[in-house]
C-alpha positions in Angstrom: 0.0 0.0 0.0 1.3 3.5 -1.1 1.3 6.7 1.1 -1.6 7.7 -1.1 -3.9 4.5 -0.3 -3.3 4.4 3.2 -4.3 8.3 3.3 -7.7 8.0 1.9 -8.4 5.3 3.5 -7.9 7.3 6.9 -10.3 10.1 5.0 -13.0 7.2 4.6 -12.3 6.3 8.7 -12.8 10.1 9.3 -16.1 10.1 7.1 -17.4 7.4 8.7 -17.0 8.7 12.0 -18.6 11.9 11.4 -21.6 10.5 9.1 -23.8 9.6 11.7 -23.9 12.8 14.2 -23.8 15.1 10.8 -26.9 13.5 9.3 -28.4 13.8 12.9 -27.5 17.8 12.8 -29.1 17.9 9.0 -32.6 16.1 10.3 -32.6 18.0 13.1 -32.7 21.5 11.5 -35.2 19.6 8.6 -37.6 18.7 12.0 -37.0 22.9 12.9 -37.9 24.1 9.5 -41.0 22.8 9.0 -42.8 21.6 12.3 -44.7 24.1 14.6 -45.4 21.9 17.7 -42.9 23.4 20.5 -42.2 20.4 22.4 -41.0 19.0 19.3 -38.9 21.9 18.4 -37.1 21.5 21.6 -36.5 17.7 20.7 -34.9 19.0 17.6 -33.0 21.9 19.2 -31.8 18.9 21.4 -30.7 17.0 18.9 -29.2 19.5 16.9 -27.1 20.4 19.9 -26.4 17.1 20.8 -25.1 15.9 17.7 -22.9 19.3 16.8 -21.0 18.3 20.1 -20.4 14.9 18.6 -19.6 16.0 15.3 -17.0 18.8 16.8 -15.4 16.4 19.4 -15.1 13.7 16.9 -13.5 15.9 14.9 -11.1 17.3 17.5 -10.2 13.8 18.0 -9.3 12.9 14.4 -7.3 16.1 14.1 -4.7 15.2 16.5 -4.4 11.4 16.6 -5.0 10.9 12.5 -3.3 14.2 11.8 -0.1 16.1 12.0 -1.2 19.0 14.7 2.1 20.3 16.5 5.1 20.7 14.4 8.0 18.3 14.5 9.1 17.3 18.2 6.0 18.9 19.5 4.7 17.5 23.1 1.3 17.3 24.0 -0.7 17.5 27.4 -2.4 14.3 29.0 -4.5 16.3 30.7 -6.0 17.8 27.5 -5.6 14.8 25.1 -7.6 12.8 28.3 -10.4 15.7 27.9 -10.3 14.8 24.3 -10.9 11.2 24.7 -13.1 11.7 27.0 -15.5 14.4 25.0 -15.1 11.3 22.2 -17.4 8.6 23.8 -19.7 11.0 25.9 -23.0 10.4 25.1 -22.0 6.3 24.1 -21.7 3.2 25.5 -18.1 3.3 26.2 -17.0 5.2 29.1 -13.8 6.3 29.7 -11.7 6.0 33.4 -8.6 8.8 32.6 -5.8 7.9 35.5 -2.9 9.2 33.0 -0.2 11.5 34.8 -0.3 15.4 34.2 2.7 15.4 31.8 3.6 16.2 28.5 4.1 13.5 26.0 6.3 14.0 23.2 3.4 13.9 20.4 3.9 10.6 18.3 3.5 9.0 21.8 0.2 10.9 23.0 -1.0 10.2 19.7 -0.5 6.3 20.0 -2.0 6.2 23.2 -5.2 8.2 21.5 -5.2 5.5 19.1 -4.9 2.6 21.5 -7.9 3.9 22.7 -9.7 3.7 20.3 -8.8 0.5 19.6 -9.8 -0.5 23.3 -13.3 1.5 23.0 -14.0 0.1 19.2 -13.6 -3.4 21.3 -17.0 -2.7 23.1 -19.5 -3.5 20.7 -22.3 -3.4 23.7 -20.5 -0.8 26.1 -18.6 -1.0 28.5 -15.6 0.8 30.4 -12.1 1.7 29.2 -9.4 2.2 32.1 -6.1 4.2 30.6 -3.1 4.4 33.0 0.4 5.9 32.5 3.7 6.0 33.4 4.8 9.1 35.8 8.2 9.6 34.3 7.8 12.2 31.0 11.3 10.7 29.7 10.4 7.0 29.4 6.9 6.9 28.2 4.9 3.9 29.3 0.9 2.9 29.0 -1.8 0.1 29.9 -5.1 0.7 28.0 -7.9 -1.9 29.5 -11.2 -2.5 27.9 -13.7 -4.3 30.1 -17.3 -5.0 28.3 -20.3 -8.2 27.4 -18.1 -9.7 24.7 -14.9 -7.5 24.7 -13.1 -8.2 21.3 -11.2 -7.1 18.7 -12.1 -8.1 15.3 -9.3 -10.5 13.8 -8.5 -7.7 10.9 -8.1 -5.1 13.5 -5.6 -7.3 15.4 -3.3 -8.6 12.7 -3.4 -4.5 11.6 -2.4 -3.3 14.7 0.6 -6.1 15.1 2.2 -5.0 11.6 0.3 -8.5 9.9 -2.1 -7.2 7.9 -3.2 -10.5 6.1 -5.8 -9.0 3.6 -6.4 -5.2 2.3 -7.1 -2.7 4.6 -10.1 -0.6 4.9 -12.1 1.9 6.4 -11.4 0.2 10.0 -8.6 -1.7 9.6 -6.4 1.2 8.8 -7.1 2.8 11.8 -5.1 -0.3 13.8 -2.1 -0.2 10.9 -1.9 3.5 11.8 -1.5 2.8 15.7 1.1 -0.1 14.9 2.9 2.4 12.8 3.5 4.8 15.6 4.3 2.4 17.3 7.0 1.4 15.7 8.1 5.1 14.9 8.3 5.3 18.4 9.4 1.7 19.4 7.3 1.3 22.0 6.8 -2.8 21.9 3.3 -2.3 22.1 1.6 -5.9 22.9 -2.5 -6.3 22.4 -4.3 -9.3 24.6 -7.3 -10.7 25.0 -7.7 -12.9 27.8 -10.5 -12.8 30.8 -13.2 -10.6 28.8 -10.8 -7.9 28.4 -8.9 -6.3 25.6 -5.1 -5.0 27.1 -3.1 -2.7 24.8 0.2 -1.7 26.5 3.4 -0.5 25.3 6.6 1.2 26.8 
């Protein structure tokens, strides 16, 4: 796969993502426009509101951990990429536990953590709860991301992607774990995912 493919196939991830809580902004101002009934014009304004917070924290989300925000070297605060998880799953199934220290992460490593994540929160197909812990020293980085849900799992195309053994093309959610075992290995952080006792486990460092 060429630096083009694997590009638009992140695009497609983004899309997808964003899809959903769009089209529930678009019906919501269709409900405003032509209904009269004020108790279901609050509904809408609800819903409108609702799903422009998903949309924008979605969005926040992708621009850091799919993107290049920071310039080279850049560091990035816990505290504030934790805010951005978190604002991620509001509203879902998935909750998030934050217990990462108050440091800053040199930025390939916050943004494999945001991934790992993601992978651990994309494991909850019913909900569940998603613990991220950290290491307290800023110079060797160091993480455990638990995912504990009803049938905790990662889908077998996910997993080879995220271990560098893609065994067949990627797409639109595949890519996403190719991307995390990339920085990964930019990084070199042996990161290790396990599935044992209804959990999913992603650690590295």
């Amino acid at each position: 796969m060429n630096d083009l493919e694997f590009a638009a196939l992140l695009v497609s991830r983004v899309c997808h993502d964003l899809v959903s809580p769009v089209g529930a902004v678009v019906n919501g101002l269709e409900v405003l426009e032509d209904e009269r009934d004020a108790t279901m014009r609050a509904d809408a304004l609800k819903l409108v509101a609702s799903s422009a917070e998903q949309a924008a924290a979605r969005l926040q989300f992708c621009r850091i951990a799919f993107g290049a925000a920071g310039s080279a070297g850049a560091e990035l605060d816990l505290t504030e990429v934790g805010r951005i998880v978190v604002g991620l799953v509001r509203g879902g199934k998935v909750s998030v536990d934050w217990r990462a220290a108050s440091l800053n992460w040199p930025k390939d490593w916050a943004k494999l953590l945001m991934n790992a994540t993601l992978v651990a929160a994309d494991s909850l197909p019913r909900g569940g709860q998603v613990t991220v812990q950290t290491s307290m020293d800023p110079v060797a980085p160091s993480f455990t991301v638990r995912a504990v849900g009803q049938n905790a799992r990662v889908l077998d195309e996910v997993e080879k992607a995220v271990r560098g053994e893609p065994t067949m093309p990627l797409d639109g959610r595949s890519v996403q774990g190719y991307l995390t075992h990339k920085l990964a290995r930019t990084v070199n952080a042996g990161l290790t995912l396990a599935m044992r006792d209804g959990a999913v486990e992603l650690t590295a460092g």
